[in-house]
Phi, psi and omega in degrees: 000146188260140201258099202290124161273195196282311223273355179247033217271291204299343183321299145346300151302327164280329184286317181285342151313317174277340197271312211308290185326318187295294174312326199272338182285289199308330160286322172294327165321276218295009169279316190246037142239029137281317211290318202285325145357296165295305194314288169325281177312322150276344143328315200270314170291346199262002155329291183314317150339268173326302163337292165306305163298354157221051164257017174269138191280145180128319213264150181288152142325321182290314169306326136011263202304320186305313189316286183311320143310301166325304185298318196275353190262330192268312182309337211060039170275122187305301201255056196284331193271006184212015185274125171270151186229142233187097181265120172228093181304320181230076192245155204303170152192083173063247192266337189247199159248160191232162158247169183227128179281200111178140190233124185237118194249109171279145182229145193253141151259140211307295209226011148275357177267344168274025137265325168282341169288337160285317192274313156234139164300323199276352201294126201263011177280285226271358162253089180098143169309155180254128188276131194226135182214146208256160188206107170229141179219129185226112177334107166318133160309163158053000000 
């Protein structure tokens, strides 16, 4: 049996104090750049989305933007109803035109942005959205 001496009773206790913190950051990372991840991909389909609605002729702007919100609303993106979107129907693409989404979403992160705000006050994670915008362009019909 191993025998503990006196100066190594609490060592055990210090390590998991140092330790406990370290595994709870590194897991709320990798929790919120999924989330932000997910976010970004729905951004990017639901660009794509718009996209598809408007190279079709007959179609509105409006019809656009509804696509693309819809999709960003079916995704669960919270500020889906108010993320601007910016329809541009006739940029060159070689002998022909194309149309262009881009969709600019802010996304906040939940709980890295107050641990970076404890760890520095000045930290620009914890001030304000991080702005994420998504760009799809697809050749116009006819």
């Amino acid at each position: 049996m191993m025998k503990r001496f006196r100066n190594q009773r609490g060592a055990a206790l210090i390590e998991t104090a140092i330790t406990i913190p370290l595994v709870l950051l590194v897991s709320v990372s990798i929790f919120e750049f999924g989330r932000a991840y997910q976010t970004w991909q729905v951004l990017t389909n639901a660009a794509r989305e718009g996209a598809r609605v408007a190279v079709i002729a007959g179609t509105t702007d409006a019809q656009v933007t509804g696509a693309v919100r819809n999709y960003m609303t079916s995704g669960r993106l919270t500020n889906a109803a108010t993320a601007p979107i910016v329809v541009d129907r006739n940029v060159a693409l070689g002998p022909t035109t194309a149309s262009r989404i881009t969709v600019n979403y802010p996304f906040n992160f939940m709980v890295l942005s107050p641990v970076a705000r404890l760890v520095q006050r000045t930290s620009n994670l914890g001030q304000g959205a991080l702005t994420m915008t998504a760009v799809a362009i697809m050749r116009n019909e006819g």
